[in-house]
C-alpha positions in Angstrom: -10.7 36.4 -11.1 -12.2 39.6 -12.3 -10.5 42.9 -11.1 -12.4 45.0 -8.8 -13.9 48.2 -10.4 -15.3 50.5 -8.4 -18.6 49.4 -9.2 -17.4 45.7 -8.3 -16.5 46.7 -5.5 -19.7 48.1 -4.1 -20.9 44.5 -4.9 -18.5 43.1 -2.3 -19.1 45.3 0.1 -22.6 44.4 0.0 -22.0 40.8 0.2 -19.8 41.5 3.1 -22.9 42.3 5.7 -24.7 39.0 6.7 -26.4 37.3 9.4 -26.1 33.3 8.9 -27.7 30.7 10.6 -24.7 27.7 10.1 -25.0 24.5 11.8 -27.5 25.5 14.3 -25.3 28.7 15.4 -26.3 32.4 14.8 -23.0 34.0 13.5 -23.0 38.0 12.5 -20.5 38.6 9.8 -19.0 42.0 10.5 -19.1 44.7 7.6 -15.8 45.1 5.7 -14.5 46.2 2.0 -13.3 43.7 -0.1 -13.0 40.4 2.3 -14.7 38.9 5.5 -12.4 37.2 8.4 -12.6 33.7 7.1 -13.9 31.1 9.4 -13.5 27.5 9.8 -16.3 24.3 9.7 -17.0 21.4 11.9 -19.0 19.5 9.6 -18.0 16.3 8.6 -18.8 13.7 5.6 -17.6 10.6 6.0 -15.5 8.0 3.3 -17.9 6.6 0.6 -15.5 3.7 -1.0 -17.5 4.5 -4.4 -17.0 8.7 -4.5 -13.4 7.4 -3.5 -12.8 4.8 -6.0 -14.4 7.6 -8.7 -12.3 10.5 -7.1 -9.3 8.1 -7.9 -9.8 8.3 -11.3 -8.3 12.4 -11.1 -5.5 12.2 -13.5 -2.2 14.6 -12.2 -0.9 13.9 -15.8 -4.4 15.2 -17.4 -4.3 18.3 -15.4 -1.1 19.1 -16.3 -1.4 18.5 -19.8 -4.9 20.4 -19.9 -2.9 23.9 -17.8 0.4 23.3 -20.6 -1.9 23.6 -23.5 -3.6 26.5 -22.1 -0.6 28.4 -21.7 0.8 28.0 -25.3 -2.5 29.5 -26.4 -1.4 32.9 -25.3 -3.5 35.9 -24.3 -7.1 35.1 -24.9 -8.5 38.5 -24.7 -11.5 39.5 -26.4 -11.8 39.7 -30.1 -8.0 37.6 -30.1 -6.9 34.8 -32.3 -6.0 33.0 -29.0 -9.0 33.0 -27.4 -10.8 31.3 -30.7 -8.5 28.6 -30.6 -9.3 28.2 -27.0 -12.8 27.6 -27.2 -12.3 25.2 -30.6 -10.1 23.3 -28.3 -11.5 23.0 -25.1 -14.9 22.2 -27.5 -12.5 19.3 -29.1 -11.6 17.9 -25.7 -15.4 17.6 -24.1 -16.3 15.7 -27.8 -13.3 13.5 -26.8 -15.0 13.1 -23.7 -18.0 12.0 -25.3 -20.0 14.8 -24.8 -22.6 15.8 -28.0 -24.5 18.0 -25.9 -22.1 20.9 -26.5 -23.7 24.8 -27.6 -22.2 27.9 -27.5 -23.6 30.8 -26.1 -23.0 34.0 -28.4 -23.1 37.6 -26.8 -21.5 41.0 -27.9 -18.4 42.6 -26.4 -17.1 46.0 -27.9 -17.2 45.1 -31.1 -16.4 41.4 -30.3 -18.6 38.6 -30.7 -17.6 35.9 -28.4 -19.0 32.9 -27.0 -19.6 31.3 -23.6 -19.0 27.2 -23.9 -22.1 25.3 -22.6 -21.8 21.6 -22.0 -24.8 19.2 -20.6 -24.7 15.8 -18.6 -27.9 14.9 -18.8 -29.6 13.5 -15.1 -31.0 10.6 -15.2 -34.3 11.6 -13.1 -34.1 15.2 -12.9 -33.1 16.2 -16.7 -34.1 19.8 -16.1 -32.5 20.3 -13.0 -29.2 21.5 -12.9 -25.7 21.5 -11.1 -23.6 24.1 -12.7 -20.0 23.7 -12.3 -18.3 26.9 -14.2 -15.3 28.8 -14.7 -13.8 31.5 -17.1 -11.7 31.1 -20.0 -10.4 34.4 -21.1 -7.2 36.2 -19.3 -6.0 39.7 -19.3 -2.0 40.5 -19.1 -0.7 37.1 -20.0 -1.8 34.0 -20.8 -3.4 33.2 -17.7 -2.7 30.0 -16.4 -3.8 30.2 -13.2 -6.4 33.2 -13.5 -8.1 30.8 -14.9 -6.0 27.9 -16.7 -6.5 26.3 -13.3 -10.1 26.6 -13.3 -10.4 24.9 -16.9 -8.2 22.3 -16.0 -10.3 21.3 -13.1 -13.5 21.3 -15.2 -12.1 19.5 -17.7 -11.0 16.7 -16.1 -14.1 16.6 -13.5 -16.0 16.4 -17.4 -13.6 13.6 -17.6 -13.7 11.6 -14.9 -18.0 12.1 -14.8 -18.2 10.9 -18.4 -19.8 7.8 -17.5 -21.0 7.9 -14.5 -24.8 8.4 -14.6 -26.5 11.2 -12.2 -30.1 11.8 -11.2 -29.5 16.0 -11.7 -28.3 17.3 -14.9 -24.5 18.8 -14.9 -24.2 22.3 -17.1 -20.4 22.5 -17.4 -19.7 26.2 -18.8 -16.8 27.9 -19.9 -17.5 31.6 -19.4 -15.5 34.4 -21.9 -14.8 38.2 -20.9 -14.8 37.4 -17.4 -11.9 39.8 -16.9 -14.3 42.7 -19.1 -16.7 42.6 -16.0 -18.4 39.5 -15.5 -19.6 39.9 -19.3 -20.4 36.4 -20.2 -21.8 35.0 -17.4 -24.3 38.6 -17.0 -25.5 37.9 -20.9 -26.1 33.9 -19.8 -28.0 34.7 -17.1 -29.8 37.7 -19.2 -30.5 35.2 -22.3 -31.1 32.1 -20.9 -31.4 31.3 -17.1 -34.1 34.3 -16.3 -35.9 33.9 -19.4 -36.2 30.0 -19.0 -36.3 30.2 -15.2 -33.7 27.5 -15.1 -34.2 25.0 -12.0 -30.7 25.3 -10.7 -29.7 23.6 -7.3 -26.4 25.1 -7.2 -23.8 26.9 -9.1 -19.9 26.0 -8.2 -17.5 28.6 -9.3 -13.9 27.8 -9.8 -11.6 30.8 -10.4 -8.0 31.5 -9.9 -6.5 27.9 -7.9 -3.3 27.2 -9.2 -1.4 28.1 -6.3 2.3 29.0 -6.2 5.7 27.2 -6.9 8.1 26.2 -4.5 5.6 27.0 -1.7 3.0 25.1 0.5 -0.1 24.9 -0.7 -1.9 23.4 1.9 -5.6 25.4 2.0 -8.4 26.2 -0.3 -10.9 29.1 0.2 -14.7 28.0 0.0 -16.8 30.9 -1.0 -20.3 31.9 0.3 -23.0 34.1 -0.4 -23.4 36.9 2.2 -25.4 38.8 0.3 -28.7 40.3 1.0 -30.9 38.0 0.0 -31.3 35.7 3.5 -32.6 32.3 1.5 -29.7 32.3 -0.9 -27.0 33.2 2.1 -28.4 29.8 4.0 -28.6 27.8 1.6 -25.1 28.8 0.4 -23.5 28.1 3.7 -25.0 24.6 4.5 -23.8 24.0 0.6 -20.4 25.3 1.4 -19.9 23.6 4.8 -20.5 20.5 2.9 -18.1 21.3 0.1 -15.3 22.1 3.0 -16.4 18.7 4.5 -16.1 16.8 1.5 -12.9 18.7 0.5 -11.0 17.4 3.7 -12.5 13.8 2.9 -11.1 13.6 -0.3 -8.5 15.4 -1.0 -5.2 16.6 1.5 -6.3 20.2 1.9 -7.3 22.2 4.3 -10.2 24.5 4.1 -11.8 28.3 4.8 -14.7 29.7 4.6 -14.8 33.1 2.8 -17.5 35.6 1.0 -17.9 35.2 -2.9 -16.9 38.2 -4.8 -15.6 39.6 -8.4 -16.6 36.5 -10.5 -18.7 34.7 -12.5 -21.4 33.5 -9.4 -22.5 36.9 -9.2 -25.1 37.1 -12.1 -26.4 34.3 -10.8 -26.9 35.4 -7.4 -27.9 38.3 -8.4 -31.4 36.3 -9.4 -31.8 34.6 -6.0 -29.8 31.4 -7.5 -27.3 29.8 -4.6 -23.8 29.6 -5.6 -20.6 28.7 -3.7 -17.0 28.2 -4.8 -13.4 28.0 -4.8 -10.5 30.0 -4.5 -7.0 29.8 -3.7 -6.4 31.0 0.2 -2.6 31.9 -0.7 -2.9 34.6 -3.6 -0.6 34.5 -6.6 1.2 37.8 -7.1 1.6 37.2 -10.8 -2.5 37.5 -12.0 -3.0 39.7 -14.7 0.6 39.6 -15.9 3.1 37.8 -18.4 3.8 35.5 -15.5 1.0 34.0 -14.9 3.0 30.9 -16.2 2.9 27.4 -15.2 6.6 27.7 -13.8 4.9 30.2 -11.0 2.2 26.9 -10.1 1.4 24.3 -7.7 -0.2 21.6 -10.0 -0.3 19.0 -7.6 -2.8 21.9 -5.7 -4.7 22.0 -8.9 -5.2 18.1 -8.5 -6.1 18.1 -4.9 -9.0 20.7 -6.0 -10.2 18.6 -8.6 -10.4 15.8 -6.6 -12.4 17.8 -4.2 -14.6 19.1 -6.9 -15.4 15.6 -8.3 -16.8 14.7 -4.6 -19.1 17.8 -4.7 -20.6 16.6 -8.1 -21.2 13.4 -7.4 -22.3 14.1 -3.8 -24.7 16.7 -5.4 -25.9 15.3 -8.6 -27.0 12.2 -6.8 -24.6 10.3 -8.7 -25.7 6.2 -9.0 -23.0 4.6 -7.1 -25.2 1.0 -7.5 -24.5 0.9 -11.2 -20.8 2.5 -10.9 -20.4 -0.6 -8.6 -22.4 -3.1 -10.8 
């Protein structure tokens, strides 16, 4: 997750002063600096044997394999021989997925050119309407394994697990680079392509920094919702968040909060009235931003529960054809 610049964090503070209307209740959300008093959901999804069956498939050995290569790519800062060989392999794993659809998205950094990775799934009835599941793959300080290996990992195996599993919306899985420079890639994708083409975008799911840490209990994941100033994204943000909680208890063994969205890559897309959510961990690693941001200081078994979780919220969302899956 991006650091907080001052400027960043006049952003939170303005996403910290809502009013939401959330299952029926009026709830005022107090004003604060950098984090709102998180609060809990009642809402409740119940077991589909198909999403379960499908959720199943969430491989603890493909995680793990995904967050060990990431870490032996190093530092993937800007303009870095790491952070090319990054991209060429996380583009090389969603071809082994059998995805074609695969573009990158070029913008200038500095002096850097560097690319955000764009991958499509496309719906079966609503090819130009879009879930965006997204996450960044640069790091700052180390090689970033859980700010935002973890992130990765979860998108690649939810690109995975999805591969053939047809969907009436269209999934956009995007791999964000210079996160950590100020939200620098996701700002020129929204700049370049989703304003220009006024994209149709039902949601955008933003998975940053949920590794967890060793040797402790990881037992609760942070759902973030908009609480910005635009009322019609906030509502919509927190019915789609509620749901994400809900479906995050059904399928996987984690407990959830609700939280504001801050410092990361939803924001540009917020920013032009688009609803996001996300995820982030509740218990905060103390080793972001450094040389040990390691796998030895993770909780993969977390990182599995989340994907689990996330696979739910696609398929719930995407309208995914359980009928065929079952045929």
């Amino acid at each position: 997750m991006e650091q907080l610049t001052e400027a960043h964090m006049g952003n939170a503070r303005r996403l910290c002063t809502a009013v939401l209307t959330i299952g029926g209740c009026l709830g005022a959300i107090a004003s604060c600096g950098t984090e709102t008093t998180p609060a809990t959901v009642s809402v409740e999804v119940p077991t589909v044997p198909e999403i379960l069956e499908i959720v199943e498939r969430v491989s603890p050995d493909s995680i793990l394999a995904s967050l060990r290569q990431f870490e032996s790519l190093g530092v993937k800062s800007p303009g870095s021989q790491a952070i090319v060989e990054t991209r060429e392999w996380l583009r090389d794993k969603y071809r082994s997925y059998g995805y074609s659809d695969i573009t990158l998205h070029e913008f200038d950094y500095e002096t850097h050119r560097l690319q955000n990775i764009v991958v499509n799934k496309t719906g079966a009835t609503q090819p130009d309407r879009f879930l965006i599941i997204d996450g960044h793959y640069d790091t700052v300080g180390g090689p970033g394994v859980n700010d935002n290996g973890s992130g990765v990992a979860i998108i690649l195996e939810v690109a995975r697990v999805l591969a053939d599993i047809d969907c009436d919306v269209s999934i956009r899985f995007i791999n964000f680079s210079a996160e950590e420079e100020g939200l620098v890639g996701s700002t020129a994708y929204v700049e370049d392509i989703v304003a220009p083409q006024d994209l149709d975008i039902l949601l955008v799911l933003n998975i940053d920094e949920v590794g967890g840490a060793a040797d402790t209990t990881n037992s609760m994941i942070t759902c973030e919702r908009d609480e910005g100033s635009l009322d019609q994204n906030n509502a919509a943000s927190a019915a789609y968040t509620d749901t994400i909680a809900a479906l995050t208890h059904t399928y996987s063994s984690l407990e959830t909060q609700i939280a504001h969205a801050y410092g990361s890559d939803y924001l540009p897309f917020e920013r032009e009235g688009y609803v996001i959510t996300g995820f982030y961990e509740t218990l905060e690693s103390s080793h972001i931003h450094s040389p040990n941001d390691v796998l030895a200081n993770m909780n993969p078994g977390y990182v599995t529960q989340i994907a689990r979780a996330t696979v739910a919220a696609a398929l719930h969302f995407a309208g995914a054809d359980l009928e065929q899956h079952d045929r």
